[in-house]
Each structure stands twice: as structure tokens, then as C-alpha cells.
N, C-alpha and C positions, 0 to 999 in steps of 0.2 A: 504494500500500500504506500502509493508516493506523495510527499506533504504536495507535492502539484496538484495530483486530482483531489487532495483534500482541498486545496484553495478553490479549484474548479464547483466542488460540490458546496463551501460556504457560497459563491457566489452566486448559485442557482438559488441557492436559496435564502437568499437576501434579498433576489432581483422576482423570485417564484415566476422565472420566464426564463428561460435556456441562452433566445437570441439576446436579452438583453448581457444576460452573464456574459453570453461570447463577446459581445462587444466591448463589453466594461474589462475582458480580461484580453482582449485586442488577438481575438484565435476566433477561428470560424464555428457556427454552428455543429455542423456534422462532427466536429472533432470534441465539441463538449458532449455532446451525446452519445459517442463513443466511451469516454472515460467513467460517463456515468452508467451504462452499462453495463460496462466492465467495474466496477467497483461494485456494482449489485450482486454482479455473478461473483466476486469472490467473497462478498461477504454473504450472501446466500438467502439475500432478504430483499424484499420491494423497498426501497426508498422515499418513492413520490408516487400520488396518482396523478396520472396526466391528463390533463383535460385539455379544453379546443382553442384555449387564451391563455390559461396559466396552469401552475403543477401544484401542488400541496404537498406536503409531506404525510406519510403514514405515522403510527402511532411509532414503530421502530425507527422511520426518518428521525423522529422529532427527538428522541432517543440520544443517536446515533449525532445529530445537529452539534445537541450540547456537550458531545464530549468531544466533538470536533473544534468546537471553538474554545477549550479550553486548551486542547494538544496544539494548538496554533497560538494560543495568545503564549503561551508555556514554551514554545520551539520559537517565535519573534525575539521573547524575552530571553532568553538563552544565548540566542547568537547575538543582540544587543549588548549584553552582556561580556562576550567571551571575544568582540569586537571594541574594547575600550583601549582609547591611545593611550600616551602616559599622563595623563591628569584622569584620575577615575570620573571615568563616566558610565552609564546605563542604567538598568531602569530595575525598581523594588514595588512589591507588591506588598500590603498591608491588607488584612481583613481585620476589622475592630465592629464590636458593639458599639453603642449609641452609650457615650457618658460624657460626662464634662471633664473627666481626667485624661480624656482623649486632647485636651489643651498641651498636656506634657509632650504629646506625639509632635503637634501640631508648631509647635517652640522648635523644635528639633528639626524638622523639615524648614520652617523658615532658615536656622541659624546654616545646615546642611545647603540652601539654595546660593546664599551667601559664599560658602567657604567652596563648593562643587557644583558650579551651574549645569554641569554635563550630565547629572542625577536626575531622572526622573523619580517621582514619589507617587505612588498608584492608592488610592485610598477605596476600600469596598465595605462599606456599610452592611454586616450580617451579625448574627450569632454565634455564640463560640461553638455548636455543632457543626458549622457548617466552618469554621477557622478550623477545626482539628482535621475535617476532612480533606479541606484544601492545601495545608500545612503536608499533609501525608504526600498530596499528589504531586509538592513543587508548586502547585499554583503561587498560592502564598511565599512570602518569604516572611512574615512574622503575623501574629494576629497579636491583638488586644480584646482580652475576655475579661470578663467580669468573675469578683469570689465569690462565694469558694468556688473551686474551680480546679479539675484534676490536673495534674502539672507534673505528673510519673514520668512520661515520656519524654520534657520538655524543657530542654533550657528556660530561664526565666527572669525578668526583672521584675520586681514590686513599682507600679508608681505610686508618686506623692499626691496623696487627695482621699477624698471618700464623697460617695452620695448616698441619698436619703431615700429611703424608700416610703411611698406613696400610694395614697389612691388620687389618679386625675380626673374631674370630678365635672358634668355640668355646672353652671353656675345658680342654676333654678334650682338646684338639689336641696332641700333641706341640712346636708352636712357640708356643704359647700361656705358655710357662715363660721364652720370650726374652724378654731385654731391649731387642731389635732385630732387624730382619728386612734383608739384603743383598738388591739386584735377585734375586744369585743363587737365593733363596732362594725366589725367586715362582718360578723353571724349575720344570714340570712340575706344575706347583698349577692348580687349577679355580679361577679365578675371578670373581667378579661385579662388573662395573666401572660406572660413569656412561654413561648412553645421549648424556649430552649432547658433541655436536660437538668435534671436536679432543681428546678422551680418547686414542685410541689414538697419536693425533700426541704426544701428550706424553708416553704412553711410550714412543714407540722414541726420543724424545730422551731420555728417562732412559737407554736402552741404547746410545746412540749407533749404531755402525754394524753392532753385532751382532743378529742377530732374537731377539728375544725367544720365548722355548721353554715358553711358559704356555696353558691351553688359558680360553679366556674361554668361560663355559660360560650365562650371561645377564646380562641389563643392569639399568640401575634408574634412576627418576628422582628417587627420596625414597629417603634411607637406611634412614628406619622399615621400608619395606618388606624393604630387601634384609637387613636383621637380619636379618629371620624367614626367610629363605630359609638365610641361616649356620648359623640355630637350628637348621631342619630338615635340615642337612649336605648342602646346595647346593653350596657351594662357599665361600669366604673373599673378603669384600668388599675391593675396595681404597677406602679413604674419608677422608675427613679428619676429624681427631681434633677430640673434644668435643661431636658432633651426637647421639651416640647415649649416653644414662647407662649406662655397664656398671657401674656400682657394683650389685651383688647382683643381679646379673644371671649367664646364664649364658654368656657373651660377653667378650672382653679385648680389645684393641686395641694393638696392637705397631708401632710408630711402622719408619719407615724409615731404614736409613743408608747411605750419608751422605745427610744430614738434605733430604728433598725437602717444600720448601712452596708453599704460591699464596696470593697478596693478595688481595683486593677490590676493587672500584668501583663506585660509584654511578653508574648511566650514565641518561643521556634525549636525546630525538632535538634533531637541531640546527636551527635555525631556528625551532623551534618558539613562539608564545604560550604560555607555563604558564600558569594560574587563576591568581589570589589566592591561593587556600591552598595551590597548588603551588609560588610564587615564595615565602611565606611560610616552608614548609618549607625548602624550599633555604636560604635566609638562614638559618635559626636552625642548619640543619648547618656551614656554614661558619663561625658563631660559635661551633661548640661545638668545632670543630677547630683553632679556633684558638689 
């Protein structure tokens, strides 16, 4: 399988038109239609249905898409990488949760544009399921997860900071006027919590040995989203303070007592070779923490 007809198959299916891909990749029709053929037959699955004006992808296509464009953004980055003159240059990827200690990252990458303008810095907004996963595959070159947080596998820095954990709230709400919300206060409330792993573990260690009496009514991986589900009187997010501007909004954020927070870490796998501009990074984090 050649990264060519991988590039040939993103562009058909960017463009979900054959002659457009051939032209956008400056190669004739018949010859894209050849290679995608032939990458069906060896991989031994239908790709697209074709139809009279455009092609779709099959459920295996769409599959098959996404791990295409990861082995491509992964094989770009690689030879950008392993292509740097003598001033380190090329490019790092980051996968970080949604927190305000994500500012420590964000220091770092400014003071790094300064000292290494040849550095790109790639930021992706997820969960730490999906940083362990991408971490495993090379995608990533370091994630920022939230505590507690398994770190077995994984190099790691603590950053400086903490936040607060919450429920983000209509502002009609009747507990929307607190100045603080008690566990007890979550009993019998609809709520919408983090899809990501160990959430419901760290609340029954909030409640210790009593069940918690809340009905968790959907999940979320990005806070933006689960706003708009509060907005639409979903339910009351449990979330950590600062990710979402309620300033003139129609939303408040009611902090929890007594006072429940989670740190950060900057984690990457162990044993690992970094890049130049991944080692590069790391040093200028550690000088700025220090």
C-alpha cells in the first residue's frame, strides 16, 4: 500500500468526485480510478458507492478514511521533522483537555515561538482517552490530562495551578443564586458529566461510601458542547471552572463545597525518541517552571 494512493484516496474523498481529485492532484481520471480499484482489491472491501454525480463512502470507507488521515498527518509530521536544518525546526502535536492550567502550555509555546520560529505547535482539544490512545499511535507527541489520572506508562510533569469543580448552571435555575452547591445538592438533579474514564470513580469518592442519588442523564467530551445542552435545559453540567465564559451569557457556574479540584500533567510515553522540536519543547517547559 503506497502513501500515493493513500493521498489519491484522501483526495477523492475530500473532493467525493474522482475528476475533481484528479485535477486537484494534477493526474488524469482513469488513473485515479485505477489506484482506487486496486486498493479495494487489496484491501478486500468496497470503499465508496458510486453514484451518477458523486461517491460516498461505505461504513468500512469511512473507517478506513480516518485512519488514513491520521497515517498521513503522522508520515507529513515525521518527514517535517527528520527534514530540520541546523536551527531546530518542525512540527509537535499536543492533545490537552479543556482547563485553565492549559495557560502553563500556552506560556511555553509563546516563549518557544520567540527562541524557535521554525517550530510549529499543533494544539487538539480532546480527553485524556483519546491522548492515551493517540500518544500510543505517535499521533500525539505529549497530551495534557487532567487528575487523577493513570501515568504507569508515562513520562510526566505536574503543572502549576488547580481548578474547581462545578455544576454550570442556567441562570433561571433556582441554585443558580448560590454561592455554592453541597454533594447534597447534586441528589436528584439531571446531570451531564465527562465521558472521559474514571468520572464516575471520582464521584463516589466524592460521596464516599454513600450512593450517590443523581440521575446522569448524558455525557460530553468538550464543555462547549455540553453548554448548549444546559442552555437547552438538559440537565446541569458538572465541569471545571473557567472553560466556558459565562460573562453575559445565559449560564453561571456554582463552584462546589467543600472545595473539590484536579491538577494537570503533561504526560508522553516512556522510552520513547522525541524529535528535535519535541525535546526542544520539553526543555523550554521545564525552564519556564522553573
Amino acid at each position: 500500500m503506497e502513501l500515493r494512493v493513500l493521498r489519491y484516496f484522501q483526495a477523492v474523498v475530500r473532493e467525493q468526485n474522482i475528476s475533481r481529485a484528479a485535477d486537484e492532484l494534477h493526474v488524469s481520471q482513469p488513473a485515479v480510478s485505477r489506484q482506487l480499484k486496486s486498493l479495494e482489491d487489496e484491501l478486500g472491501i468496497t470503499l465508496f458507492e458510486r453514484g451518477s454525480r458523486s461517491i460516498e463512502l461505505t461504513s468500512s470507507g469511512e473507517y478506513f478514511a480516518n485512519q488514513v488521515d491520521q497515517i498521513l498527518s503522522l508520515t507529513d509530521k515525521t518527514l517535517k521533522n527528520i527534514h530540520e536544518n541546523q536551527d531546530v525546526a518542525g512540527s509537535i502535536v499536543i492533545g490537552s483537555a479543556e482547563t485553565r492550567i492549559f495557560l502553563n502550555i500556552a506560556q511555553t509555546v509563546s516563549h518557544l515561538r520567540k527562541n524557535y520560529p521554525n517550530i510549529q505547535t499543533n494544539i487538539i482539544s480532546t480527553n485524556a482517552d483519546d491522548v492515551r490512545n493517540h500518544l500510543k499511535t505517535g499521533f500525539f507527541d505529549f497530551g495534557v490530562v487532567m487528575e487523577p489520572a493513570n501515568k504507569t506508562d508515562y513520562d510526566f510533569i505536574n503543572l502549576p495551578g488547580e481548578s474547581r469543580w462545578g455544576l454550570l448552571v442556567p441562570n433561571s435555575s433556582p441554585i443558580a443564586k448560590k454561592d455554592h452547591l453541597t454533594l447534597d445538592d447534586l441528589e436528584g438533579k439531571d446531570l451531564i458529566v465527562s465521558r472521559q474514564k474514571g468520572m464516575m470513580e471520582l464521584l463516589e469518592n466524592w460521596y464516599g461510601e454513600s450512593t450517590p442519588k443523581f440521575n446522569v442523564v448524558a455525557t460530553y467530551t468538550l464543555l462547549y458542547n455540553a453548554s448548549l445542552l444546559v442552555s437547552a435545559g438538559v440537565g446541569y453540567a458538572l465541569a471545571l471552572d473557567g472553560i466556558v465564559n459565562t460573562n453575559q451569557s445565559d449560564l453561571t457556574f456554582v463552584p462546589l463545597t467543600p472545595r473539590k479540584t484536579s491538577g494537570a500533567s503533561l504526560v508522553w510515553r516512556k522510552g520513547i525518541r522525541l524529535s528535535a522540536a519535541a525535546d526542544t519543547f520539553l526543555k523550554q517547559l521545564r525552564s519556564d517552571l522553573n
